[in-house]
C-alpha positions as a printed NumPy array, in Angstrom:
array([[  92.907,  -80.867,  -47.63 ],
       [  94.483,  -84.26 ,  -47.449],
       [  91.695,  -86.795,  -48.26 ],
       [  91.81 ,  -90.624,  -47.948],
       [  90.129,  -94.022,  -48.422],
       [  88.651,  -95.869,  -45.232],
       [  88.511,  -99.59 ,  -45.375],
       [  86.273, -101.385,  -42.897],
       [  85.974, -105.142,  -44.697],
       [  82.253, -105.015,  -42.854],
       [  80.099, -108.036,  -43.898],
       [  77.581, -107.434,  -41.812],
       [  74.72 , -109.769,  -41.839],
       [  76.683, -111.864,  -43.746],
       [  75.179, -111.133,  -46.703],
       [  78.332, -112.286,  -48.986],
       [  80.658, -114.709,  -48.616],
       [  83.818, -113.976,  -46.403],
       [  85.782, -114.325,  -49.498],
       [  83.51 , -112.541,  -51.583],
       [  83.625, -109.464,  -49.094],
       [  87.458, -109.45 ,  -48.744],
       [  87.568, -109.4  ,  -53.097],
       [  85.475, -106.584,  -53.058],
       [  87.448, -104.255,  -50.081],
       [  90.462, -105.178,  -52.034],
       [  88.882, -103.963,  -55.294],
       [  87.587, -100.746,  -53.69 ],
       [  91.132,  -99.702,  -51.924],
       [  93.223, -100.287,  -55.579],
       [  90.835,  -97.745,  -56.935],
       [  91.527,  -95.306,  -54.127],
       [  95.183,  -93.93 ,  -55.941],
       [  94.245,  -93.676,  -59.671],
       [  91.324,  -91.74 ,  -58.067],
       [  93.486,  -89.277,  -56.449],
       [  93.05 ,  -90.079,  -52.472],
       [  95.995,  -89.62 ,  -50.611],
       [  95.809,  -92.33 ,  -48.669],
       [  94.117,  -96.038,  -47.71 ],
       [  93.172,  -96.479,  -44.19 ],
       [  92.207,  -99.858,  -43.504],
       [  91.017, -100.82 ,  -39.932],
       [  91.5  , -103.457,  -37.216],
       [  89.023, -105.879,  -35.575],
       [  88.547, -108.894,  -34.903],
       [  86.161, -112.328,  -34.669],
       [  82.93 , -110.813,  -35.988],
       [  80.571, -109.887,  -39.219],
       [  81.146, -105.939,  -37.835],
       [  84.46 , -105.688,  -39.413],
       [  86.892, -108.401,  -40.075],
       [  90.648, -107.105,  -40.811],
       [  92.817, -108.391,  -37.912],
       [  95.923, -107.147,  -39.284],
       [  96.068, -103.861,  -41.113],
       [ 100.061, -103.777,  -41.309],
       [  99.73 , -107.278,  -43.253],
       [  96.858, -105.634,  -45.821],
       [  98.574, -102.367,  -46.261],
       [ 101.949, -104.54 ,  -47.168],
       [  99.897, -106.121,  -50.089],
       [  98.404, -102.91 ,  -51.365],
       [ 102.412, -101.606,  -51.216],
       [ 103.133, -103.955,  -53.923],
       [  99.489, -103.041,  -55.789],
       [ 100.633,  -99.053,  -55.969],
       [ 102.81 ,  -96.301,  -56.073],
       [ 102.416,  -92.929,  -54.587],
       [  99.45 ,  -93.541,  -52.231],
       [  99.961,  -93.134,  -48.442],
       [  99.35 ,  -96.522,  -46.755],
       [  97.863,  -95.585,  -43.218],
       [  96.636,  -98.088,  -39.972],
       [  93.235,  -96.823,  -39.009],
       [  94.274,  -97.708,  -36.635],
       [  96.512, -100.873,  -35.003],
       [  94.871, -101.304,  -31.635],
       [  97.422, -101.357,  -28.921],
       [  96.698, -103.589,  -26.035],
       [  95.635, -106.285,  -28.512],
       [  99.186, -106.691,  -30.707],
       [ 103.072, -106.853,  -28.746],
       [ 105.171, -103.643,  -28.816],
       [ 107.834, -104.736,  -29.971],
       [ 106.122, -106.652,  -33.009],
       [ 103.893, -103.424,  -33.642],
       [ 107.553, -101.434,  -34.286],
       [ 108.881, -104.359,  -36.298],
       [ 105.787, -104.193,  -38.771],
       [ 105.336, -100.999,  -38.943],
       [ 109.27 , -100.215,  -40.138],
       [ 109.251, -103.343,  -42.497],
       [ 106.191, -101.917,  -44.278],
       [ 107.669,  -98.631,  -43.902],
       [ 110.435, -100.032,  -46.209],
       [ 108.071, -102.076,  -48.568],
       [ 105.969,  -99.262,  -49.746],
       [ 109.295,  -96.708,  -49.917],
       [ 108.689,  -94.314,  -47.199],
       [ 104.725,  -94.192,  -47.709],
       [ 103.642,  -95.912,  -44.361],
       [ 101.774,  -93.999,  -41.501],
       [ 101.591,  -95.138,  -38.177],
       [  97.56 ,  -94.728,  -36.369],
       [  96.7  ,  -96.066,  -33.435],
       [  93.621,  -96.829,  -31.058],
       [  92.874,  -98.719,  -27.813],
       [  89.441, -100.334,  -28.917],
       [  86.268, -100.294,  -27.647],
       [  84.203, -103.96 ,  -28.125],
       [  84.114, -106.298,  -25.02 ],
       [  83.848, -108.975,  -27.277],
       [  87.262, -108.193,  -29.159],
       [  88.454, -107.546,  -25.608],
       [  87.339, -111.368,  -24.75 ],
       [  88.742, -113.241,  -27.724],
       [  91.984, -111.832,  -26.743],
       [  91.713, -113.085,  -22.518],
       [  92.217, -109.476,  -22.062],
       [  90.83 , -107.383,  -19.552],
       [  89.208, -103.796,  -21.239],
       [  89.752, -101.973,  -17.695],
       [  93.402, -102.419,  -18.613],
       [  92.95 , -100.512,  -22.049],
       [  94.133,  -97.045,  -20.919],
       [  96.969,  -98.203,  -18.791],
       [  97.997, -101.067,  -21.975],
       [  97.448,  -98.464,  -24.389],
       [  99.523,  -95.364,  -22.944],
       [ 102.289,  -97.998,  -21.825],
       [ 102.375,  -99.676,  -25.326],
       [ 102.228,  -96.318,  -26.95 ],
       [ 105.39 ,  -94.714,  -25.582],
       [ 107.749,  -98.239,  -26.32 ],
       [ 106.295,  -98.428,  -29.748],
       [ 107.359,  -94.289,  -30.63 ],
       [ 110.478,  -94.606,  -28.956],
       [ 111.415,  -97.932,  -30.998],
       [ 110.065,  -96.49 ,  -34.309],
       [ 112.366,  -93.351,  -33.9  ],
       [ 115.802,  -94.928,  -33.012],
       [ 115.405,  -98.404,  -34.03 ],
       [ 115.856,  -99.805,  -30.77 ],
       [ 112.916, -101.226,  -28.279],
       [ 114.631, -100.266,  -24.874],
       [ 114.547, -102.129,  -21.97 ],
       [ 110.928, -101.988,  -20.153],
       [ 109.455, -102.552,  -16.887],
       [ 106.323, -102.295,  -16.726],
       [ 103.181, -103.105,  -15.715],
       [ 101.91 , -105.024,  -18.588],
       [ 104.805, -105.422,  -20.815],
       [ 108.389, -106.461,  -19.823],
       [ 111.07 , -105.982,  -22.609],
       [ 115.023, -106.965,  -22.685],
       [ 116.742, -104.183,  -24.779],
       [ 116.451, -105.096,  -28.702],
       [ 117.287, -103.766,  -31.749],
       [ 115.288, -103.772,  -34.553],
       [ 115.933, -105.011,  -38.394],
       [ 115.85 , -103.851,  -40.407],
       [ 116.422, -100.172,  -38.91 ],
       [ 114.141,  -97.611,  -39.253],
       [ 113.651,  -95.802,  -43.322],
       [ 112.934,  -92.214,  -41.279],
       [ 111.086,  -90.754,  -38.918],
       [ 107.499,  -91.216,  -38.106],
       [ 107.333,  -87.968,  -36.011],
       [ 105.397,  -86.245,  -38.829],
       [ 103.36 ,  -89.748,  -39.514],
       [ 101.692,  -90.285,  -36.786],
       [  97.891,  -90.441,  -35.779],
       [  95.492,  -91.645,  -32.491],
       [  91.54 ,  -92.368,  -32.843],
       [  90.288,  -90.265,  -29.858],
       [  86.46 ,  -90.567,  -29.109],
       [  86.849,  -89.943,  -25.252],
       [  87.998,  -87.22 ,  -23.179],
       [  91.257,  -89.239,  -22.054],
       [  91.828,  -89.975,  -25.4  ],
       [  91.779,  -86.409,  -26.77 ],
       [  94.3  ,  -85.966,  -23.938],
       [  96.346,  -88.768,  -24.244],
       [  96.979,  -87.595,  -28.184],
       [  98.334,  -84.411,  -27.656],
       [ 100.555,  -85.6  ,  -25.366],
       [ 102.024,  -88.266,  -28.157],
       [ 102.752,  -85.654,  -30.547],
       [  99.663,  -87.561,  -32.512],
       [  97.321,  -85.983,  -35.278],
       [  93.461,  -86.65 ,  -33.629],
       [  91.07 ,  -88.688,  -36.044],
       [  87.61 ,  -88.826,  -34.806],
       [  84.796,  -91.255,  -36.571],
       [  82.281,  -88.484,  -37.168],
       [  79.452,  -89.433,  -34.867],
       [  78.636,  -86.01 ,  -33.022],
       [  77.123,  -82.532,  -34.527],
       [  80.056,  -79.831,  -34.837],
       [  79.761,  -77.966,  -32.244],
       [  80.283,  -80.783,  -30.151],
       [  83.416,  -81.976,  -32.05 ],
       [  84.884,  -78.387,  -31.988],
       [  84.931,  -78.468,  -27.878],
       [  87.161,  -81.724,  -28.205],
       [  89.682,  -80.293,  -30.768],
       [  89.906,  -77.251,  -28.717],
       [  90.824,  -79.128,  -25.654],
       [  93.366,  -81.099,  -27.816],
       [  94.567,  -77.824,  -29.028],
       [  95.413,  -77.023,  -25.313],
       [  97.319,  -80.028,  -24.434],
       [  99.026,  -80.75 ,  -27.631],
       [ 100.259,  -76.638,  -27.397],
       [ 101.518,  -77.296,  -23.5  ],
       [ 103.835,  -80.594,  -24.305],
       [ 104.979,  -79.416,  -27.772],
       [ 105.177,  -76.078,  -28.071],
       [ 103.679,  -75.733,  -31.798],
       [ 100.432,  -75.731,  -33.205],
       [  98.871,  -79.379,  -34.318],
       [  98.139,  -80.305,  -37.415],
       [  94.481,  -80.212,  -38.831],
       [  91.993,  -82.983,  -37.003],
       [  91.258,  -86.062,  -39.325],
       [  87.533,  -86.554,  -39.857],
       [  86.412,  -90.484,  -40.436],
       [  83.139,  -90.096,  -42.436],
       [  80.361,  -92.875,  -44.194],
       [  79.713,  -91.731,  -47.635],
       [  77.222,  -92.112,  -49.962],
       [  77.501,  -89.717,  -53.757],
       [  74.78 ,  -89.796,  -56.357],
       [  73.836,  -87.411,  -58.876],
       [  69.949,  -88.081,  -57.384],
       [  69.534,  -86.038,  -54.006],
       [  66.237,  -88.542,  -53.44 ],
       [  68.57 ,  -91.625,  -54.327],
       [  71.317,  -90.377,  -52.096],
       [  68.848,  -89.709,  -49.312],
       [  67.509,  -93.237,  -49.585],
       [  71.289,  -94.951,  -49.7  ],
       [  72.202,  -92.948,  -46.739],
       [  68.755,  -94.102,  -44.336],
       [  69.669,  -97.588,  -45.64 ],
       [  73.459,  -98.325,  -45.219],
       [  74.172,  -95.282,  -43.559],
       [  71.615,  -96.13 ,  -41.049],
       [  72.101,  -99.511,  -41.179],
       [  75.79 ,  -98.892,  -39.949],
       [  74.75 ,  -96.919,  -37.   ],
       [  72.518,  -99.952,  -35.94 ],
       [  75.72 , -102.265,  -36.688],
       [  77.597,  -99.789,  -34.431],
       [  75.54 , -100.014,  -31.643],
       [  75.005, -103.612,  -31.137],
       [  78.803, -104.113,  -31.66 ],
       [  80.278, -102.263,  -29.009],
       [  76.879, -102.419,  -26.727],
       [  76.954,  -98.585,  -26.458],
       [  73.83 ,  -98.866,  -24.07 ],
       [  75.324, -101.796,  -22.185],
       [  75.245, -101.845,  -18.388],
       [  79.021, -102.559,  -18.062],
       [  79.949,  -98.836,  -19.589],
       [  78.55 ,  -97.486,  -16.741],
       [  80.797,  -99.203,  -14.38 ],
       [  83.893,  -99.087,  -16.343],
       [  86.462,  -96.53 ,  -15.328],
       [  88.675,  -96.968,  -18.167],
       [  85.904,  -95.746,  -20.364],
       [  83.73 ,  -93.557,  -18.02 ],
       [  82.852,  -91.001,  -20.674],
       [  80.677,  -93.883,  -22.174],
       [  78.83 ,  -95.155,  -18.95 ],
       [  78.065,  -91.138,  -18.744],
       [  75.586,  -91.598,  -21.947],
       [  74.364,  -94.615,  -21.12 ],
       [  71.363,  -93.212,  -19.891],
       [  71.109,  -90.669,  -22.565],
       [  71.241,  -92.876,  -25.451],
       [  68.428,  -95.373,  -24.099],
       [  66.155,  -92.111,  -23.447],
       [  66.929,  -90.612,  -27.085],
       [  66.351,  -93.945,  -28.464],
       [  67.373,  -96.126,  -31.752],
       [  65.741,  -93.967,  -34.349],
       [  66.405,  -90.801,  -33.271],
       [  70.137,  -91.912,  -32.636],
       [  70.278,  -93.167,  -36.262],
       [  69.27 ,  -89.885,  -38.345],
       [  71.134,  -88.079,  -35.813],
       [  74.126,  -90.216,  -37.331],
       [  73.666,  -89.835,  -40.612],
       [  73.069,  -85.828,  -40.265],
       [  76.978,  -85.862,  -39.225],
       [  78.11 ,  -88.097,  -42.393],
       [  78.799,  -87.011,  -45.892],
       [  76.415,  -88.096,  -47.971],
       [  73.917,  -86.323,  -51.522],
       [  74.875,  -84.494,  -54.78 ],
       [  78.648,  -83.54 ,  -54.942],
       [  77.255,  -80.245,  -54.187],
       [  75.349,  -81.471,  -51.529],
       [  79.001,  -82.851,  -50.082],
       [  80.779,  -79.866,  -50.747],
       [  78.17 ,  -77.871,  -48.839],
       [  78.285,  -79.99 ,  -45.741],
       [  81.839,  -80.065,  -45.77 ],
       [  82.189,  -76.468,  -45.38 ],
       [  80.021,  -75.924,  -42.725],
       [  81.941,  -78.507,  -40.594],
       [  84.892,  -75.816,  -41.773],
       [  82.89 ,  -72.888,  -40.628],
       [  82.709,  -74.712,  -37.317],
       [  86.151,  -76.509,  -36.623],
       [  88.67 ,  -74.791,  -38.995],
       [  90.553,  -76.648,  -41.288],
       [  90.625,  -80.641,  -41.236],
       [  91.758,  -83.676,  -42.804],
       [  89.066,  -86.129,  -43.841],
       [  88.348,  -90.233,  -44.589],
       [  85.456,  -91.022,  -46.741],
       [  84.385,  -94.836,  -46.099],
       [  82.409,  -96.075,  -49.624],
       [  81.392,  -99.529,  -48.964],
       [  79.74 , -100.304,  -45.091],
       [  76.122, -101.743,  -43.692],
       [  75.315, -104.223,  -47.461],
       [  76.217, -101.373,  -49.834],
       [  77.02 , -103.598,  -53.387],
       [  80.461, -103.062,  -55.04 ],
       [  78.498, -101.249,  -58.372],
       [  77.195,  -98.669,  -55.174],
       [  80.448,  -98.235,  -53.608],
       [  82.021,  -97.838,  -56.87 ],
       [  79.603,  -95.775,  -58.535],
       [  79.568,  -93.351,  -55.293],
       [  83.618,  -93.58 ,  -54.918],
       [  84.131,  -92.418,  -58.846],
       [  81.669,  -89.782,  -58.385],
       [  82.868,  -88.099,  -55.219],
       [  86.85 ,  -88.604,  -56.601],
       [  85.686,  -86.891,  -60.32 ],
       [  83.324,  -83.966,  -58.815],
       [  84.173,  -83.82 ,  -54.468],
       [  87.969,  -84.728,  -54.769],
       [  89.592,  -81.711,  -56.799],
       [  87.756,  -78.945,  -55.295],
       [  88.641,  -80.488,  -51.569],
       [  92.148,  -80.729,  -52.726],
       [  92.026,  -77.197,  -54.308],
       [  93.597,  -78.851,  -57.403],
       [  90.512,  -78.874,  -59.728],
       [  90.907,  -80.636,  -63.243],
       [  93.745,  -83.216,  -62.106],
       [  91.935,  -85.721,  -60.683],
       [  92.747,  -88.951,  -63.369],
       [  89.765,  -91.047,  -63.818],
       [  90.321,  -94.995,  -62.976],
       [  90.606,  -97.116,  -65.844]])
């Protein structure tokens, strides 16, 4: 299994300093390859205490000149909010600075609020998103942006420098947590990550359906769906428990109120229909019962306790690929550290089926 680092840079509540916050992220992600994860997967957004890294491409260059052998991954560059043609460029520049370690995620975003700061409309996001999407793949591949058309992006023929290392083809990844966006993966060639937010059986019908499509454009069998899980390891199941109905919780909550998942204007959005659909549901099931149902789907306890949960997802979904976020929702570097060094030394090896090789951070 291919196991990596999420980065979030969440000060929510604003409990640290800006500057504190981005000192400890950093610290957390240069642990990530003497740990053993494969790879650091550092988000985008935008203008708020929710998460603030507005340029992944820009972090992951500085952590290719902190490492080595660690993948460097977006998770994931949101595509109506960044230029084609300057989402290519990055991408193959950073491709070159870490020597051939880059991988290319994408998303289309979900917060009004990041939508506003940006004068853009979020009705557009599907159209801006699946336009964007097919520029940026073709450029990455040959090196050139062609000449475009369209309706939101108009592009003289250009060729980018430098060229491209190689080929992203087997490096490439889309965040789908809607129907369309299942869809809209396959048909990219892309690897599916999903933030872990709904019980198994419910994840397995939307892998299945990406199964489908990415079979009838491609004509091969995708790769393994990439989980996106909050995780809390302690040798205490009690202290574990309590961590996870804190933070774990307490990132739920932060989840909610940033992308208004009960707001009124899901339910007359077409772009993102799926959500206005549990609108209604959500409200009825209410805050609490919404939150533990959250942290059921996470990966959090004893290594064991992990390891356990792990493989029942496997027992449900087949094989997958998996992100573990450490730090999220107030957790304190000594937490996030202490949990990080604990999953890497007992979690890590068996996930990776390479037990005993796992080097300890000095």
């Amino acid at each position: 299994m291919k196991v990596g680092l999420q980065i979030i840079f969440q000060n929510h509540g604003n409990l640290i300093s800006d500057g504190q916050m981005v000192a400890e992220e950093l610290h957390i992600a240069e642990l990530a390859e003497p740990l053993g994860f494969d790879e650091i997967w550092p988000v985008e957004h935008h203008f708020t205490d929710y998460s603030s890294c507005p340029d992944n491409m820009q972090l992951l260059s500085y952590l290719a000149a902190k490492t080595s052998t660690i993948k460097l991954a977006t998770g994931a560059v949101i595509l109506p909010w960044n230029h084609p043609l300057r989402v290519a460029e990055k991408m193959i520049l950073l491709d070159h600075l870490s020597g051939g370690r880059a991988i290319f995620g994408m998303g289309r975003g979900l917060a009004r609020r990041e939508y506003a700061g940006f004068g853009i409309e979020m009705e557009e996001s599907r159209d801006r998103f699946d336009e964007a999407a097919a520029m940026i793949l073709g450029a990455l591949e040959t090196g050139v942006m062609e000449a475009h058309e369209g309706k939101y992006y108009q592009q003289a023929r250009t060729e980018i420098r430098p060229a491209p290392r190689g080929s992203f083809s087997d490096r490439l990844y889309a965040v789908a947590m809607s129907p369309d966006s299942v869809l809209q993966a396959a048909k990219l060639g892309a690897n599916m990550v999903l933030f872990s937010s709904r019980p198994d059986e419910m994840v397995k019908e939307a892998i299945d359906a990406y199964g489908v499509e990415f079979r009838k454009h491609h004509n091969r069998t995708p790769s393994p769906t990439r989980f996106c899980d909050f995780m809390i390891c302690d040798e205490s199941a009690d202290r574990a428990r309590e961590l996870a109905l804190q933070h774990i919780a307490g990132y739920f909550v932060s989840v909610m109120g940033h992308y208004e998942l009960t707001g009124q204007h899901f339910k007359d959005s077409k772009a993102y229909s799926s959500y206005g659909e549990a609108v209604d549901m959500l409200r009825e099931l209410g805050l609490e019962d919404m939150s533990q149902a959250y942290v059921d789907c996470q990966s959090w306890g004893t290594p064991q306790m992990i390891l356990d949960r792990l493989e029942r997802r496997r027992a449900v979904v087949g094989d997958f690929e998996l992100s573990v976020c450490a730090k999220f929702s107030g957790t304190s570097l000594d937490v996030a550290e202490k949990s990080m060094r604990l999953f890497a030394t007992d979690v890590l090896p068996t996930l990776k089926n390479d037990v005993g090789t796992t080097a300890a951070a000095s």
